[in-house]
KESE-598621 format. One record per residue (C-alpha): residue in one letter; x, y, z. Coordinates in steps of 0.5 Angstrom, whole numbers, plus 500, padded with zeros to 3 digits. Last residue first. Example, Ala and Ser with C-alpha at 12.3 -4.5 7.8 and 13.67 -1.06 7.14 Angstrom:
BEGIN
S527498514 A525491516 
This chain:
BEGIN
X552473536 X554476543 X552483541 X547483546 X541485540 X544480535 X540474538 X534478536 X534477529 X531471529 X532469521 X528462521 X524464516 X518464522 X523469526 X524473520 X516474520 X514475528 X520480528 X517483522 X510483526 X513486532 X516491528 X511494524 X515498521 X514506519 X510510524 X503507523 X506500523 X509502529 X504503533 X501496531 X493495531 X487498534 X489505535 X484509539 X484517541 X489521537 X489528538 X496528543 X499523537 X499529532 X505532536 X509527535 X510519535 X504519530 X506523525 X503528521 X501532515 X499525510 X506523510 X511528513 X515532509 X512538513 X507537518 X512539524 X511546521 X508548528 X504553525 X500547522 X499545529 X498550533 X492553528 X488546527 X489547535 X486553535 X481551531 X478546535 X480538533 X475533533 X479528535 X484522531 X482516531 X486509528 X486502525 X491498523 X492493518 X498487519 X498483512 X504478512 X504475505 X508468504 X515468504 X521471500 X521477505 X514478504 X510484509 X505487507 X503493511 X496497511 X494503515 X486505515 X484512519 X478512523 X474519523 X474524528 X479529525 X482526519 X481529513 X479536516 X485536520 X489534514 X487540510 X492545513 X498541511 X496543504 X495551505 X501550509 X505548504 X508541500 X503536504 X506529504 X501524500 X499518503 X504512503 X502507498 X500500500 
């Protein structure tokens, strides 16, 4: 699944809370390191968001170069109210599932985290 689209200007950055605001975000993942297709979907809520904060937020300047005008781990994740799904996959990478895949082909990627692999 394909990104969606990181706004250029204000002007664009400005349409992300009316996009997202009290409405559930759907994010897809598929995962296929030569294997069989792992789907991991995720669900997300963002508030009803007031015109000061749609006002803060976009004079924030952290909606640039982020894809559909925020990111979670920022300041946009004080307007989410449910995730349902993988935190990290709305970030970038679902991680427990990557894991749970790499794992599965026989790649357990954990036992280089000591550094005594």
């Amino acid at each position: 699944m394909s990104s969606p689209p990181t706004p250029s200007s204000a002007w664009d950055a400005a349409s992300f809370p009316n996009a997202i605001q009290a409405k559930s975000r759907n994010f897809a993942c598929a995962c296929s390191p030569a294997a069989p297709i792992a789907s991991i979907e995720t669900r997300l809520r963002f508030k009803r968001l007031s015109g000061r904060e749609i006002e803060n937020y976009l004079g924030s300047l952290e909606w640039r170069g982020k894809a559909g005008g925020y990111a979670i781990q920022g300041i946009a994740g004080a307007f989410v109210v449910k995730l349902v799904g993988s935190y990290t996959g709305v970030v970038g990478l679902p991680l427990l599932e990557t894991m749970a895949l790499l794992d599965g082909l026989g790649y357990p990627a954990h036992i280089f985290w000591s550094g005594q692999a």
